[in-house]
Structure formats: structure tokens, C-alpha cells
N, C-alpha and C positions, 0 to 999 in steps of 0.2 A: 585540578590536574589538567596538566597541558593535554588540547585534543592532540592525535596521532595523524595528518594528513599526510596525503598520497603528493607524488608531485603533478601538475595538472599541467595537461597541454593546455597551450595555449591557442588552440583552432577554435575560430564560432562553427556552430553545429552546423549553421548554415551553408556555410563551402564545402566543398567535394561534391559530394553525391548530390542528386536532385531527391534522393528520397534515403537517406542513409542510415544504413541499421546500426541498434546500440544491444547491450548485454550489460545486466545488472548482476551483482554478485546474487549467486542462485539462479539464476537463470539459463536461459538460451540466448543467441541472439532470435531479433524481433526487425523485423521491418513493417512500417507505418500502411497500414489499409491506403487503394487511389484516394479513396474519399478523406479522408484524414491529410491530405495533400491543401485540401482548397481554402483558400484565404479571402477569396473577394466573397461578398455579401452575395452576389446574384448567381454564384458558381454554388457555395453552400446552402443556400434557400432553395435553389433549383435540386438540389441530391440527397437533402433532408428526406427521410422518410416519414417524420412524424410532423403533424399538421404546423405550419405557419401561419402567425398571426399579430396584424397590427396593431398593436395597442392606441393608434392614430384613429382605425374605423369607430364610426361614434358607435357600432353596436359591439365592440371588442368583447365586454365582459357575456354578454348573450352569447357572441360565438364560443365564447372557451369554458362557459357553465351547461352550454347548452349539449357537450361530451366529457364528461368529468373521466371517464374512463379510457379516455384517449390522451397519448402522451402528446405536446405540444411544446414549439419554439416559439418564444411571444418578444418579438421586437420593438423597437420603441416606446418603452413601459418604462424603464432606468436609463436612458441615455441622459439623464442630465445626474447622474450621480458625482459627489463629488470626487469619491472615490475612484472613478476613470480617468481623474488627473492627478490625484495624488499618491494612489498606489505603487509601494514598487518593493524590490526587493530591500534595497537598500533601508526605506525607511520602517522594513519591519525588523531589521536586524538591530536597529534601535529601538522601538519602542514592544516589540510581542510580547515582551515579557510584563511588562505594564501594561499592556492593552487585554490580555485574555488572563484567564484562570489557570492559576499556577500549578494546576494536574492535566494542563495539555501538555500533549507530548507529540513527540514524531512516531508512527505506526505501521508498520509493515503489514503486506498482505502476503497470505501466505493461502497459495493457491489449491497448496492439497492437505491444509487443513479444515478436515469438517465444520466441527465445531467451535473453532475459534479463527475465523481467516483474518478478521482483523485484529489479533494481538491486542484485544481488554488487560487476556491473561496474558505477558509476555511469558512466565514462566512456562507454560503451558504450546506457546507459539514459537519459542525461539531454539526450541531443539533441533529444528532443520539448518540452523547454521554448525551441527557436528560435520567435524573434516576440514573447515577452515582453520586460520594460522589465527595464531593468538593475537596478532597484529591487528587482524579483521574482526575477532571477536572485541576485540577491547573497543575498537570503531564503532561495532554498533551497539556495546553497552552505553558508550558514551552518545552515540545519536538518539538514542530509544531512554533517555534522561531526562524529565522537565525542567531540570535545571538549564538544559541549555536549546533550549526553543531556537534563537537567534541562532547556534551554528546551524542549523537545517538547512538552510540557506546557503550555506559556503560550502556545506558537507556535501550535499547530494548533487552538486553539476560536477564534482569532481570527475574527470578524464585522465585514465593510467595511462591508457595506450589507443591508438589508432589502427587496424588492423584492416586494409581494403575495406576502406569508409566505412567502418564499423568501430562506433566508438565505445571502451570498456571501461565503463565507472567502479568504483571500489565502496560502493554502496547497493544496498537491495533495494528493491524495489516500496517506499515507504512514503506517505505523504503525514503532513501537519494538517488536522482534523479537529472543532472544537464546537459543541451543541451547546444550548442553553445559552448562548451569547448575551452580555449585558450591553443593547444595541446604543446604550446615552453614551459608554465607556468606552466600546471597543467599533463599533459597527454605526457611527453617526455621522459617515460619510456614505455609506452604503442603508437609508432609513429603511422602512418598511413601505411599500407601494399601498398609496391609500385605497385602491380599488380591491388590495388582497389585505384588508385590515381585518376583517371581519369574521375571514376564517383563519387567521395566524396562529399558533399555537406557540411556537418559539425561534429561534435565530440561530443559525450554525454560521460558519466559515472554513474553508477550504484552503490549502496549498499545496502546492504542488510543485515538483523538479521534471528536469526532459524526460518524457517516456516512461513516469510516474504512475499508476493507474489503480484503480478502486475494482476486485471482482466484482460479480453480479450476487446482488444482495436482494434487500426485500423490505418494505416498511411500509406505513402511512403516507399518504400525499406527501408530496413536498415539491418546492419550486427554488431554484436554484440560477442567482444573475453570476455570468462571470463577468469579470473585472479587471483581469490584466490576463494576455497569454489568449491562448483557442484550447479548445477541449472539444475530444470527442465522446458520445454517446453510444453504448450499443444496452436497449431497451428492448425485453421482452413482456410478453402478456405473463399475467398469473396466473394463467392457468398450464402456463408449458412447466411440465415434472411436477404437476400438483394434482391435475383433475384428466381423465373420470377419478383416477386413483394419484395416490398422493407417492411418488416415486424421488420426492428429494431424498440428500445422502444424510440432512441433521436440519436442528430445529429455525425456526427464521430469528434473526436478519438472514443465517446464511442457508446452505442444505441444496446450492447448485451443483448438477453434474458438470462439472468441467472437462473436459476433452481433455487428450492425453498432452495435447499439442499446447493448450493454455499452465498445463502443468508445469511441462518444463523450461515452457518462457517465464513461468511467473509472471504472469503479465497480460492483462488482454487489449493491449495495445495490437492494432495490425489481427484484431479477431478474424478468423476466416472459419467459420462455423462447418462440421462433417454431417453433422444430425440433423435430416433432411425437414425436420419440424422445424429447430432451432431458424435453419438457413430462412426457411417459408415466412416466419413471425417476426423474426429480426427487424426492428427500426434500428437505425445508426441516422449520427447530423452530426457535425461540426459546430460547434457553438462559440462563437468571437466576442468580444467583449460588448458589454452594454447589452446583452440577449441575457433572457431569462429560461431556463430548460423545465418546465412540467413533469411530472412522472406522476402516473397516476398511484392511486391506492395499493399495494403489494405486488408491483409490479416490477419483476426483477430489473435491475440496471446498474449498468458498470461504468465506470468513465477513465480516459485516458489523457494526461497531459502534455499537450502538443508540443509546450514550450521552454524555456530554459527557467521560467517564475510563471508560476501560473496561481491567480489568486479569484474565489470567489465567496460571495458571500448568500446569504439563501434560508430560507425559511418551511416549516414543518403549516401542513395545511389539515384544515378539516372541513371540510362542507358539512359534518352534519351540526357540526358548531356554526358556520356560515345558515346554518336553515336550508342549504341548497340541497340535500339528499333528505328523506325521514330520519328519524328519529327511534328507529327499529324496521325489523326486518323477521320476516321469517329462515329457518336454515331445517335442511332435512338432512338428515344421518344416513348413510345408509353402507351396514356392515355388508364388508366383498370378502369376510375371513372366511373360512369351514368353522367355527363356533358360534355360540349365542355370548352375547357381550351385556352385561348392565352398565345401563346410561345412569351419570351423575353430572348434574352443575352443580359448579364450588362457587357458596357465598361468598364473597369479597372480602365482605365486612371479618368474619371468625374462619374462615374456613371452610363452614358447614358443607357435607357431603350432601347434596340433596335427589333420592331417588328416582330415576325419570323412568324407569322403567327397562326392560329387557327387548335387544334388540336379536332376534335368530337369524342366522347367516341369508345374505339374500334378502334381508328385510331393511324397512326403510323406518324412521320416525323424522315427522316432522314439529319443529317445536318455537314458539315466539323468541324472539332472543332481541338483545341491544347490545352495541359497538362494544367490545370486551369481555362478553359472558366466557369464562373457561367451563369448557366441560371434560368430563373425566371419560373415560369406558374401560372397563375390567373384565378380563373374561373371567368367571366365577370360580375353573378351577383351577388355572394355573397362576391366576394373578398376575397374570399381564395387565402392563395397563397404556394406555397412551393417551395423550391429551390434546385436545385442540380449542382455538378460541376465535372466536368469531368476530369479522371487522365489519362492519355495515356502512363505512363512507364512501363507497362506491355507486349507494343508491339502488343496488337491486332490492325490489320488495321480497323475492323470493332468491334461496341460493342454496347448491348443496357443498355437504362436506363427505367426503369418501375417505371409509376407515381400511385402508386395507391391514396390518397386520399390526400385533403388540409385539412390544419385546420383553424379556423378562425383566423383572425387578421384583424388588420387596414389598411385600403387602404396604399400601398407604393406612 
């Protein structure tokens, strides 16, 4: 079926304004952060808030192991990839479909949904386009289809109208996103950095349209080179809306509070944070091509796409795979409810519930654990229960987890 396009101006984003807002279908208009402005190397390196570093000093890998829990920009690691001269829009609208896994797709973000902001479920994510014209819904059944990876590309710079330097796409807010990458097939222009062999786990790749952006999520390490385009960062610690008490709105990758103001941009392009914690721990950097971005262990982070293609490729990390953290850890519990809760960790292998004993409110237990242990807690009479799991490649020997409240559900 013929796709449905819009008619596109024909302005580069670049003219008009020096800094010019856009609005994605579902959104607000947005205008770009100062910092999100900067394009020279010594202008971005100088307003980066999270550490820089040469991949040139001969003790590179000492500096960047020697804070695994600090997020870092690591320069001259990939500038000789070949992918920085042969990437472009053009030649992936020929080959994406042959190059990645035929259940990638294009993905929207979807800022006030809890528990699915990145549309796994689309069925489940795309009810916020009720109220649009059939014309729009049929556009993004057909962009949100892995059948057609290659229009993503042609679909998302589309421009309806120009409105005092505010440009209004006929697309949401959605980028092309793909893990597990087969790096001989798709990513052997972008290899693996021999100095991060050791702890790699796996290969993703990125795309991205103007003004395109990722909320704030949550995972295991990961290091991420771009490639074509600038990308911004805005990087929080883990412990904001987790610890002393754990205050996200759903489970990780996502479970951020977002502001009412990131809501109905859809977007966190141009963040300007109200929550005077958020504002205080915020890192933001620019990231331009041939730069590699760090984020540490379950550290929330969002990124926004500066440019009209924006491509990168990047890999999932593990130090305690690298040897560089232990190999366990301690974790202490400690119930903030008004009830006493029985503690369980769940076997892997079958299931098995295994008893750890009863925690009374205001009480703490501390217990050995390694990187994945799930543990259960139940309160005995109403059968709440809530689960949490522990990640230990951050290297703390000790670390707690704070239970504040269950919710209901059915006896496990």
C-alpha cells in the first residue's frame, strides 16, 4: 500500500532562526537547550558536564575504570571508523532492510506512558494518538511497520508548515532502534573498540530524525559512539526517585517522573528541569560524531537528536564480566511500610520461592547476593507483594534497597 505523505517544505532547518522551534504530532512546540546549540569540539567539551576523556592519554583505560559510576565523553576512541564516511541517510534507505533484523521497527516515545514509553506494546502505546484524522492514524500505522524501515527516513523530516520559525512535522515523536546487532552483517563499519572487548555483552544501533528524542530510562552500562548528526544527553544518577525510597511511577527500563512540561512536548529535547533535585544532578553534553557517550550502570538518561539523520551505533557493557567490579555484593532490605513483610529469593533455575525470613516495619535485613538475584516481599496478610532485583556492576561491596509500599495483587 502506497505510503500517505504530507507535502514538505522545502526550507533546511538551518535558516530562519538561530535556534528554531519544532512540534511533533502530539506534542507542544519545543525549542533546543543554549547547550544543545554548540557544534565546535572545544565549545561542547568545555559545557559537557560529564567527565572528558582522551582515548589518546596512554592511561585512558585507568582514567575511565578507575569511576565506572561516573557517566563520561571518551574522544578519539572511534575516529577512525569507517562508518564516519560512509554513513548517511541515503544509503540506509537502501540497504536497513538487509542490513538489521526484520522485527526492527520505527518506535515512538510516549512520555506519559508509565509502563510502556517505548511502544514494545504498540497496541498498548498507541492509544494516545485518539482524536487524530484517519489520514494521521494510517501514517503512523504505516511508520510503526517493519516492513518499511527505509521509509523512516523520508517519513520523519517531513515539514507541513512553517509557523514563526517553528517548524510542524506530521510525524510523532519516534526513532529507529535495534539491540542484539549482528556486528560481521550490519555494524562492520562501526567494529567493537578493542580496549572495550572484554566487557561487551552486545551491539545496538540508533536513528534518528530533527528533534527526535529517547525519555529517561534505565539499564545496565552501556557505551554508545555517534556517527552522523550531534546528539544531546541529559543523564541522571540512580539514585534520584529510587533511594532513600524508591518513588518511580513503574517498573525499569522506565518508572520516571516526568514534568508536566516534558509531557506535553513529548519530548525532552530543550529539558529545562523544575525539580530542584533533578536540576542539581543533571549532566547534559552534546555529543558530535566520532565521540563515544558512557552511562553508567542504571543510570537514568535521555537523548535528543540535533539533526535532520542522526545515526549511532554502541554497545551494552559489563565490568563485572570485564573482572573490573566483584563478582557479588552485599544488599540490605529495609521495609519503610507500617507492616512486617516475608522476604523470598526466586530460584532462576524452577522458580523456587526460597524463605529469607520476615522483615517488621522499620527493620532492615542484610543479605549476600549476585548481579540478578530477584527477590520477592509479601506482606503475609493482604498479599501484596512487590519485587526487586539486584544489579551489582557498579562495584559497590555493600548497597541498600528500600521497599516502601506493595500493591495489591493475587496470591503468587
Amino acid at each position: 500500500m502506497a505510503l500517505i505523505l504530507a507535502i514538505v517544505v522545502a526550507v533546511p532547518f538551518y535558516l530562519a532562526a538561530a535556534n528554531p522551534g519544532f512540534k511533533r504530532l502530539g506534542g507542544s512546540v519545543v525549542h533546543f537547550s543554549d547547550f544543545e546549540m554548540l557544534r565546535t569540539p572545544a565549545e561542547r567539551h568545555a559545557h559537557c558536564k560529564a567527565r572528558v576523556i582522551d582515548a589518546r592519554d596512554p592511561d585512558f583505560m585507568a582514567q575511565f575504570q578507575a569511576d565506572v559510576k561516573k557517566p563520561a565523553l571518551i574522544i578519539n576512541l572511534i575516529d577512525t571508523w569507517p562508518a564516519l564516511k560512509t554513513w548517511s541517510a541515503e544509503q540506509f534507505k537502501q540497504t536497513v532492510d538487509a542490513r538489521f533484523d526484520s522485527g526492527m521497527t520505527a518506535k515512538p516515545w510516549n512520555f506519559t506512558e508509565l509502563h510502556n514509553p517505548h511502544c514494545d506494546d504498540q497496541e498498548a502505546c498507541l492509544p494516545w494518538l485518539d482524536g487524530f484524522s484517519r489520514q494521521q492514524k494510517h501514517l503512523m500505522g504505516q511508520l510503526f511497520n517493519a516492513h518499511n524501515k527505509a521509509e523512516y527516513f523520508e517519513l520523519m523530516n517531513h515539514v507541513v508548515k512553517i509557523d514563526d520559525d517553528v517548524r510542524v512535522f506530521d510525524t510523532p515523536n519516534a526513532i529507529l532502534f535495534n539491540t542484539q546487532v549482528d556486528e560481521e552483517v550490519a555494524l562492520f563499519e562501526a567494529p567493537l573498540p578493542k580496549a572495550l572487548e572484554s566487557a561487551s555483552v552486545d551491539r545496538h544501533v540508533a536513528f534518528g530524525a530533527y528533534g527526535t528524542s529517547h525519555g529517561f530510562h534505565r539499564h545496565n552500562e552501556a557505551i554508545q559512539g555517534q556517527i552522523v548528526g550531534y546528539k544531546s544527553w541529559y543523564v541522571l544518577p540512580r539514585d534520584v526517585y529510587t533511594r532513600p525510597v524508591d518513588k518511580t511511577l513503574g517498573p525499569a527500563p522506565g518508572g520516571f517522573r516526568f514534568e508536566e512540561s516534558s509531557k506535553q512536548a513529548n519530548s525532552i529535547c530543550g529539558f529545562q528541569p523544575q525539580d530542584e533535585v533533578v536540576k542539581e544532578e543533571l549532566v547534559t553534553c552534546v555529543q558530535g560524531p566520532g565521540e563515544l557517550m558512557y552511562v553508567p550502570s542504571q543510570w537514568w538518561h535521555g537523548t535528543c537528536n540535533l539533526d535532520e539523520f542522526s545515526a549511532a551505533a554502541g554497545m551494552g557493557l559489563s565490568w563485572r564480566k570485564a573482572g573490573v567490579v566483584p563478582d557479588g555484593s552485599n544488599v540490605t532490605f529495609t521495609n519503610n511500610g507500617e507492616e512486617a513483610l516475608d522476604a523470598y529469593v526466586i530460584h532462576k533455575e524452577d522458580g523456587f520461592e526460597q524463605f529469607l525470613g520476615r522483615i517488621e516495619p522499620k527493620a532492615s535485613v542484610k543479605q549476600p547476593t549476585h548481579d540478578g538475584h530477584l527477590y520477592r516481599f509479601k506482606n503475609p496478610e493482604t498479599r501484596a507483594v512487590v519485587e526487586k532485583r539486584t544489579n551489582c556492576d557498579d562495584g559497590d561491596p555493600d548497597f541498600s534497597m528500600d521497599i516502601l509500599q506493595l500493591s495489591p495483587t493475587d496470591p503468587l
